[in-house]
N, C-alpha and C positions, 0 to 999 in steps of 0.2 A: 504493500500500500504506500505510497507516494505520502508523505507526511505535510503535508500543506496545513493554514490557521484556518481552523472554521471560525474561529471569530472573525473572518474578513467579511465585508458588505456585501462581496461578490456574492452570484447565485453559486451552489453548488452540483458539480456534472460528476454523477458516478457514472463508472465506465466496471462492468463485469463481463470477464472470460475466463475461462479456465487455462488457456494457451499465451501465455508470458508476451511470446513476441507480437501475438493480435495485440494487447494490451497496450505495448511499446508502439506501433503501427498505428493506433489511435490515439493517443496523443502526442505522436508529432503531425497527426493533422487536423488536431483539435488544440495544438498550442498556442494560437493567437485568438481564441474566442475568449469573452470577456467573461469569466465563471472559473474556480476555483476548482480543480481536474483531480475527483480521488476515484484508484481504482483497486479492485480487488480480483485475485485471480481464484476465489472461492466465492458462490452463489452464497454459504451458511452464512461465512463472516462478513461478506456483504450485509446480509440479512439482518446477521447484529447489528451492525454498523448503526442502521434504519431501525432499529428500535428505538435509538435517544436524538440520532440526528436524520430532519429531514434534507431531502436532496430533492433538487429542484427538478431537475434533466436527469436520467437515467439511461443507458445504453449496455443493453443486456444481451451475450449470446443466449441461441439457443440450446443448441446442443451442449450441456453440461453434466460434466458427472454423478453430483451431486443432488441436483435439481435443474430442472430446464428452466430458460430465462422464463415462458409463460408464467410458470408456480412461481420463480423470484417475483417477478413483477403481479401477480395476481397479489400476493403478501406485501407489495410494497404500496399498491394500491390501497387494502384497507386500515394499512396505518397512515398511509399519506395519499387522499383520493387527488388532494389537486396537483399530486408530481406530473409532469410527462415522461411518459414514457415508452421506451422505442428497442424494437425486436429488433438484433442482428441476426442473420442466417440466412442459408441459400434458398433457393428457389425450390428443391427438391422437399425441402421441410416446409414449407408454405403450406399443406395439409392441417398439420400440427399446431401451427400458428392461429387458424382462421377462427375456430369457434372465440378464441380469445381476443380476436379483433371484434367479433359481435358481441361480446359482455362486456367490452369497455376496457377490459385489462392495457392490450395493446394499442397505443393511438398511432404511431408510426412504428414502417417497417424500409430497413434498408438492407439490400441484397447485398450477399460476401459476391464475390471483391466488389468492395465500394470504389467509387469514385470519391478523391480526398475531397474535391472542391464541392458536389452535392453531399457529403458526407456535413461539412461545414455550416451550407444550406441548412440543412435540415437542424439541426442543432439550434443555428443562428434564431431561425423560426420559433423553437421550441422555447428557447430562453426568452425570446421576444413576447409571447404567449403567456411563459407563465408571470413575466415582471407585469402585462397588466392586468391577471389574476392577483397578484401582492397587490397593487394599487388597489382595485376594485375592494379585496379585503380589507386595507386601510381606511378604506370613505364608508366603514360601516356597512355592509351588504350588497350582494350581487344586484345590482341595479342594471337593469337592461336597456338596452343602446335602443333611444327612441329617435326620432325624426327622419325626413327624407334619404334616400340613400340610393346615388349609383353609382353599384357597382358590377364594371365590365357591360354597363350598358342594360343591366336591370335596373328599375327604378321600384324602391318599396320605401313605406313606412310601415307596415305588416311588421309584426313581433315574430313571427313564423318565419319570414323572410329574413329576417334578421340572422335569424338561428339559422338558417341556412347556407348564408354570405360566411357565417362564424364556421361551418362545418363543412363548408369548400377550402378557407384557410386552412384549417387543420390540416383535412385531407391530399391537399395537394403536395404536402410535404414528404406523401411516401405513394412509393410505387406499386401499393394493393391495387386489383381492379376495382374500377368504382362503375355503378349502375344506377342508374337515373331512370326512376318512374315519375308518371306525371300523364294528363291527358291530352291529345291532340291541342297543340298550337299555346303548350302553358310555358315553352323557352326551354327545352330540354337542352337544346345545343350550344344555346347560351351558357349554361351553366354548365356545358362539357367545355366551352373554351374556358370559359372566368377558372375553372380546376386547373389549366394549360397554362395560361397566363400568370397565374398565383405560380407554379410549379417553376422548380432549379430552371427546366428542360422549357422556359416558354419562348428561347430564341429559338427553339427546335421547330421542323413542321405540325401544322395542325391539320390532321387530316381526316376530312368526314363522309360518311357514305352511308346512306341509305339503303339497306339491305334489302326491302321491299322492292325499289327500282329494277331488278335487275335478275334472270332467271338464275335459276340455280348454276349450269354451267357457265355464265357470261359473270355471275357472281365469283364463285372461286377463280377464274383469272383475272380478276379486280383483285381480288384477296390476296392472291398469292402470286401474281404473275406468271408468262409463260415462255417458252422458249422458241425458235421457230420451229415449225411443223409439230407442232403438242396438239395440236387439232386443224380440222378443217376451215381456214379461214388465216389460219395463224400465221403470216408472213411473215414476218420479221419478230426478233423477242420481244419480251413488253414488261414492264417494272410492275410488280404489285402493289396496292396501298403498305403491305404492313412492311415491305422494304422501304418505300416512300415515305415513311414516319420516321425512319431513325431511330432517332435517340428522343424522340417530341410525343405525342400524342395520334392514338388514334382512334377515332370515333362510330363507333358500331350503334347507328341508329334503326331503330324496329327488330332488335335482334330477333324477337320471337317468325319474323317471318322464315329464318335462315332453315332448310333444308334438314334432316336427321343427317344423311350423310355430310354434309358441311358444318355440323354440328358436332360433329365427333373428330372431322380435322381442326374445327376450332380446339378445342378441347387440349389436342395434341400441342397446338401451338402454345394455349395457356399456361400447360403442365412443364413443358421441356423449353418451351422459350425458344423453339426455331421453328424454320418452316422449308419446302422443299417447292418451288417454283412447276407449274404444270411441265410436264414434259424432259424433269431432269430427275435425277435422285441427288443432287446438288443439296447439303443442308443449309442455311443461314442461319445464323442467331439475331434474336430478336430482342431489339431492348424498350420498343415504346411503351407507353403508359397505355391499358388499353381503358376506354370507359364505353359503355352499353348504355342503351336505352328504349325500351317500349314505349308506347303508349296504350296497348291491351295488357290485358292483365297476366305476368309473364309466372306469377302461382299459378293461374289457372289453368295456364299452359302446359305446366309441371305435371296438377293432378292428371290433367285431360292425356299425359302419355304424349303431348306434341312437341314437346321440349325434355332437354334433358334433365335430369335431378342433377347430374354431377357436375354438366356445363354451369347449371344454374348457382350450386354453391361456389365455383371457381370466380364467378362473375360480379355478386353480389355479395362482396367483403366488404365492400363500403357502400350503402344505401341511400340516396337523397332523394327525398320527393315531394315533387312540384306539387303544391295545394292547386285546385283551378280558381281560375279567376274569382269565382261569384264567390270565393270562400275568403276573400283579401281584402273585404273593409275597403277603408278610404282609398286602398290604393289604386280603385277604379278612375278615379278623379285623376289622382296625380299620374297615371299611365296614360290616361286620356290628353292631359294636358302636353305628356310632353311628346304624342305624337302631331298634335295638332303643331305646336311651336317646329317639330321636325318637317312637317311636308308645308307648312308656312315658306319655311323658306328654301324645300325643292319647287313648289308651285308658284312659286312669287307673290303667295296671298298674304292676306292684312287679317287674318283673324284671331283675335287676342282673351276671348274667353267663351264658356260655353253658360245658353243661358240656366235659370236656375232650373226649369224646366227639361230641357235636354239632360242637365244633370242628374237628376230623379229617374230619368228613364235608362242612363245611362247604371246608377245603381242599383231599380230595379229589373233591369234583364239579366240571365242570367250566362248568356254569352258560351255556348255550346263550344265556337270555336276557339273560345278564351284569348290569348293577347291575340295571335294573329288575326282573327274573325278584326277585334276590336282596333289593330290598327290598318285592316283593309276597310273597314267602314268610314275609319276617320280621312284615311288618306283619299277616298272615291268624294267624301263629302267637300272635300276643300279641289278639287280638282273641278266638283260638278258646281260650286257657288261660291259667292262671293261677299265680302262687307267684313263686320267685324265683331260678328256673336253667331255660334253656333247654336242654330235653335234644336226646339225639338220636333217640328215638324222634316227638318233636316234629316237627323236621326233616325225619326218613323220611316219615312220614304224609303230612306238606306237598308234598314232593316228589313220592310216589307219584301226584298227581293231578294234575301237569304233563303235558304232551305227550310230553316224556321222562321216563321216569323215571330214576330215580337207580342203578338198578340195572345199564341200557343203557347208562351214559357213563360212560366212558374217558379221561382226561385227555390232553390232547393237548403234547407238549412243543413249544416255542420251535424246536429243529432239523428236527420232521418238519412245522412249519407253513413253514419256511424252504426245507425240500425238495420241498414242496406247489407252493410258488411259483415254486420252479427247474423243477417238472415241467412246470408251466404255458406259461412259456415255451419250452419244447420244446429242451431240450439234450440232448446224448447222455451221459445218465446212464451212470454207474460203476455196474458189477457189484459193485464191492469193498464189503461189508460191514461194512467194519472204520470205526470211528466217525472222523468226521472233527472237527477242532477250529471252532467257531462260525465265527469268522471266513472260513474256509474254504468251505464252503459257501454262505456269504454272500457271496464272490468266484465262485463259482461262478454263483452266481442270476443276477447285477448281469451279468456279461460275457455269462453266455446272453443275457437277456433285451436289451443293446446289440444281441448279433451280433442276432438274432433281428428286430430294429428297425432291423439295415442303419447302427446306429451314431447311431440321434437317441434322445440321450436323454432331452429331455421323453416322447418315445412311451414308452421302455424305463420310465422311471417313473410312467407311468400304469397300464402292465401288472404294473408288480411295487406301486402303490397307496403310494408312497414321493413324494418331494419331489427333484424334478431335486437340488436343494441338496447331497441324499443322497446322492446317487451323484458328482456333482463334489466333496463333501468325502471321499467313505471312496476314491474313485481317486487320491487326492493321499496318501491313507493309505498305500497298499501298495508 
């Protein structure tokens, strides 16, 4: 152990491995971060260590003789919930790791051999993370970040969205697959870049593809590229996305449309981190970040036998999901306003507010196509008129020539999409009418949809379209 003052102000970064020179190898590329570097090459005496002193940053192998970093950090968790902390270990042990990224144990994960300069990154991140957790504890209670906010070009004051923006941060700092639920047109790709951009890797490509676009074989030589003569048509070689990503991001949108058979080369690629171009046995190694996304329901995909169970855990190690629109409060207003200010000045129109009428209607619809429906209405209305208040006869007209009209939809609340979800999973619903409190019914859902799973919760959270993380923090709630 490295004998350094813990009475210095600096945070402190424990570093555990069982193999000396890992040890050695980590801080000298950890030696100019601003924190106080103690490390242990025993998981136990670490473990003591963190009975009287907390550590701020934690960096724990996996593979250990003793105890695996999970168990260390699962223990350091419950005597210090607000550490961060962060899994070393290869790609091959990424099995072993993932339930413990769904219970919160693990919040980053960085693959051996690191790179020293994202190794740095991530750290940097972490230390930055927890000093304004210390602040926030300082000013007397976790008070939640309220007002306007864009970011990477979402616009919220939603407290939901907030929390979201907060667990893109996070997440961007490690290279677990992240997947992204959410329904037609609520920013899904938005918030696969803002991961990209947050992330070491955002000088790298961003590269996005829509899985539905494209048949199953014109699909995998997108995916993986091919060689000449790999097929009929194929004249010359041709680069696949997931070569075309590099060392950046790549974005797998509508996964659920992807084929069994391309579902199982995915897979491959997940598990081993290469890939073999059509028409070669050539391997590549693969180092992009990958992130998913549906907008059907990709549990349901699961139970229904159309997707895989094993693709579907590989993929969903990290969870984010888009509320729809009609469930975002004020920020109807503020998304509105600031498409309107945006095709203001692609259209070269004057219009500077909506009136309070248009606004009401604007609130109550409940916008099937969510943002985008909501910014092709606003963009056809400043295109098709002119002056400088957006009425609501404006609005009406616009609306009238959607698939739904505005007349047909009914706002849907928060509890009856909640008891949507509980019916789903098949519990024996109460006859009693009488309104139950939020939480309640959301205790309801969560324990149906367990029993209903026979008690595995990554299943129960595919079906209820939630983040295992979800259901292991609110059952520690009640």
């Amino acid at each position: 152990m490295e004998n350094d003052n813990n009475t210095s102000p600096l945070p402190i970064l424990l570093l555990v491995d069982d193999d000396i020179n890992i040890l050695q190898a980590l801080k000298r590329a950890l030696h100019s971060v601003q924190a106080t570097i103690i490390d242990f090459n025993s998981p136990l005496a670490a473990l003591e260590y963190c009975q009287v002193n907390q550590p701020d940053v934690i960096i724990s192998d996996q593979q250990m003789p003793e105890m695996n970093g999970c168990e260390l950090l699962e223990h350091i968790k419950k005597r210090w919930p607000n550490s961060q902390r962060i899994i070393l270990s290869a790609y091959q042990d990424f099995d072993l790791i993932s339930a413990a990224f769904s219970s919160g144990v693990v919040e980053k994960y960085i693959c051996k051999p690191w790179i020293n300069k994202e190794l740095k990154f991530v750290v940097d991140k972490a230390l930055s993370r927890q000093k304004n957790i210390s602040v926030s504890a300082t000013n007397d209670g976790n008070v939640p970040v309220t007002g306007l906010i864009n970011f990477h070009g979402m616009v919220a004051e939603d407290e939901s969205m907030h929390e979201l923006f907060d667990s893109i941060r996070h997440a961007s700092s490690t290279n677990a697959p992240i997947f992204i639920t959410g329904e037609t047109g609520t920013g899904k790709e938005l918030v696969a870049k803002a991961c990209h951009y947050e992330s070491y890797h955002k000088d790298q490509p961003f590269i996005a593809v829509n899985c539905a676009n494209f048949s199953e074989n014109l699909m995998e030589s997108q995916l993986f590229g091919h060689t000449k003569g790999a097929f009929t048509g194929a004249i010359s070689n041709q680069e696949g996305l997931f070569s075309a990503a590099k060392q950046g991001s790549l974005f797998l949108d509508e996964i659920t449309t992807l084929s069994k058979p391309l579902q199982a080369k995915l897979l491959r690629v997940v598990q081993e981190r290469e890939f073999s171009p059509l028409g070669t046995n050539e391997v590549i190694k693969f180092h992009a970040q990958i992130i998913s996304a549906s907008s059907n329901s990709i549990g349901q995909s699961v139970i229904n036998g159309d997707f895989r169970e094993d693709l579907y855990y590989r993929l969903n190690v990290i969870t984010m999901a888009l509320p729809p629109l009609r469930e975002r409060g004020g920020d109807l207003v503020h998304i509105a306003s600031f498409f309107l200010k945006k095709y203001n000045k692609v259209e070269y129109k004057h219009f500077k507010k909506f009136s309070r009428n248009a606004i009401q209607i604007i609130c109550s619809y409940d916008w099937p196509g969510n943002i985008r429906q909501l910014e092709n209405v606003i963009h056809g209305m400043v295109i098709l008129n002119s002056g400088e208040q957006i009425t609501s006869e404006m609005i009406i007209k616009s609306l009238s020539t959607t698939v739904r009209s505005y007349s047909a939809i009914q706002p849907t609340s928060p509890i009856e999409n909640i008891k949507n979800i509980y019916s789903a999973a098949k519990p024996q619903v109460s006859q009693n009418t009488a309104i139950q409190p939020l939480w309640q019914v959301e205790k309801q859902a969560i324990e149906a949809a367990v029993l209903h799973c026979q008690g595995n919760i990554p299943k129960a959270a595919a079906l209820l379209e939630v983040s295992p993380s979800t259901i292991y923090r609110k059952k520690l709630n009640w």
